[in-house]
N, C-alpha and C positions, 0 to 999 in steps of 0.2 A: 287162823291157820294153825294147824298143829305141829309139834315138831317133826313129825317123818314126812311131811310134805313141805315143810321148808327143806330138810334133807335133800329129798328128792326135786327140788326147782334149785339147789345150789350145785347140787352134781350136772342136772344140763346147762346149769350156766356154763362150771366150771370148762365140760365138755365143749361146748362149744369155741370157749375162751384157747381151749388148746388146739382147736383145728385152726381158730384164726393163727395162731401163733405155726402152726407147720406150714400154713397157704402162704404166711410172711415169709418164713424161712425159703422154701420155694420161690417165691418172688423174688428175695435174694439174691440167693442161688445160681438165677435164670436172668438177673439184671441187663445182661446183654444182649437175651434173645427178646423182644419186643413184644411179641406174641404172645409167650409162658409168661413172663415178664407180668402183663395186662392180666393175663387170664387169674395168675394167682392170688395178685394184687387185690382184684374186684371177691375172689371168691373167701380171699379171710378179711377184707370189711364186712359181706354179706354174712360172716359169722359172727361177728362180732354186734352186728344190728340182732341176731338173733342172742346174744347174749345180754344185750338190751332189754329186749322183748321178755325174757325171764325174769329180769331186774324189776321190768317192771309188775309181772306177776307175782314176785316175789313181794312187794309192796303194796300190791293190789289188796292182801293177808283175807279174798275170799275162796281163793283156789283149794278145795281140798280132794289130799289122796287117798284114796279108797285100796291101795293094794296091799298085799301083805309083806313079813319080812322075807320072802324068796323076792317078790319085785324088789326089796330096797337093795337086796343084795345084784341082784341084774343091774342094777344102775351102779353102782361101785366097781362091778368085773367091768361094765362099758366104758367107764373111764379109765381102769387099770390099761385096757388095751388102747384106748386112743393116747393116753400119757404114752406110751409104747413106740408106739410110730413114730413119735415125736421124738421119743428120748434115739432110737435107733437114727432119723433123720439130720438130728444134730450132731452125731458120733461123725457120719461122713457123707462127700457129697455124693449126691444122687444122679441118675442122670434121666433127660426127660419122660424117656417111657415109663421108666420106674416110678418115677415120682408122680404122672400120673394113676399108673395103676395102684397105687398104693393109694391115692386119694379117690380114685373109685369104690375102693374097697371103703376106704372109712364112711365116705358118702353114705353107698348100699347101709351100712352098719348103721349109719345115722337115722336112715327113714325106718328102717326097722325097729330102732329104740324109741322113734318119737311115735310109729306106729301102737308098740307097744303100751307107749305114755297114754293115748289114748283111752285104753281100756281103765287105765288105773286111776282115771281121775272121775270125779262125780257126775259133771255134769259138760252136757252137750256145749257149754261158751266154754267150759277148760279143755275140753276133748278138742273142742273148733282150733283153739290155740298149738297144741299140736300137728296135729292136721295141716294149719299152714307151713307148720316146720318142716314136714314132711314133703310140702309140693316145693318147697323151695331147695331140701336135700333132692329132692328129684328132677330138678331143673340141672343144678349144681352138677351130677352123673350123668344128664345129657351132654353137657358142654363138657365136663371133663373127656367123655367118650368120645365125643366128638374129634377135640381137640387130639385125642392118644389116635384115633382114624385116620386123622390129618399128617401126622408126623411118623407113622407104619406106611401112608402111600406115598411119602416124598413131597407131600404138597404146602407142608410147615415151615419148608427149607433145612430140616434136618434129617438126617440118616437113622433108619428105625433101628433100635443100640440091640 
C-alpha cells in the first residue's frame, strides 16, 4: 500500500470516527426523547463498524489509490467540514429538526465522497468496499428522513421547531 492511500483510508476512517462521535453527541443530547435517543445511538455504532471496516482495509496493505493530489485534497476539505459540524454541534444544543437535518446533509455528503472513493481506487473488490459505504450512508438518509417526516407531522410526539 502506498503512502497516499493509507492517507486516504485514514481520512475515511478519521471521517467516519467523527460522525459517530456527532450521532453520540445527538444521542446525548436527546437522552430523554426514546426515539432520537434509539435512532442516534444505532446510527453512530453503524459508523463506527464502518470505521472498523477501514481499519481493516487499512491492514489489509492491498487497497491501492489510483487518484491524484486534487482527490487527496477532496478527502481533507471533506473531513475539514464534517470536523465542522461537529465542532458547531458541541458549541450548543441542538434541537431535533436541526439536528437531523444537519445529519442528512452530512449523510448526502457521505455517499457522495464514498461514491467518489469508488473511482479513485484500483480495482472492482476496493471499489465494492466503498460501494457498501455508500448503501449503508443511504440507508442511514432514509431513516434519518424519515425520522425529520415524523417529527414535522406530529407523529414523533414532538412539535416541528
Amino acid at each position: 500500500m502506498n503512502t497516499q492511500t493509507l492517507d486516504i483510508l485514514k481520512i475515511c476512517k478519521n471521517i467516519e470516527e467523527i460522525c459517530a462521535e456527532l450521532y453520540f453527541l445527538y444521542a446525548e443530547q436527546f437522552r430523554d426523547e426514546p426515539f432520537l435517543h434509539k435512532l442516534w445511538t444505532k446510527t453512530a455504532r453503524e459508523e463506527l463498524n464502518h470505521a472498523n471496516i477501514i481499519k481493516l482495509a487499512i491492514n489489509c496493505q492491498e487497497v491501492e489509490f489510483i487518484g491524484n493530489a486534487e482527490s487527496l485534497a477532496k478527502y481533507h476539505e471533506g473531513e475539514k467540514v464534517i470536523q465542522g459540524v461537529l465542532t458547531l454541534a458541541k458549541a450548543s444544543q441542538t434541537t431535533p429538526l436541526k439536528s437531523l437535518e444537519s445529519a442528512i446533509e452530512v449523510e448526502e455528503r457521505l455517499a457522495a465522497f464514498h461514491l467518489d472513493a469508488v473511482v479513485d481506487f484500483r480495482n472492482n473488490q476496493d471499489a465494492g468496499f466503498f460501494e457498501a459505504l455508500i448503501n449503508s450512508d443511504r440507508q442511514h438518509v432514509e431513516a434519518l428522513i424519515s425520522a425529520r417526516d415524523s417529527i414535522m407531522s406530529g407523529q414523533a410526539g414532538f412539535a416541528a421547531e
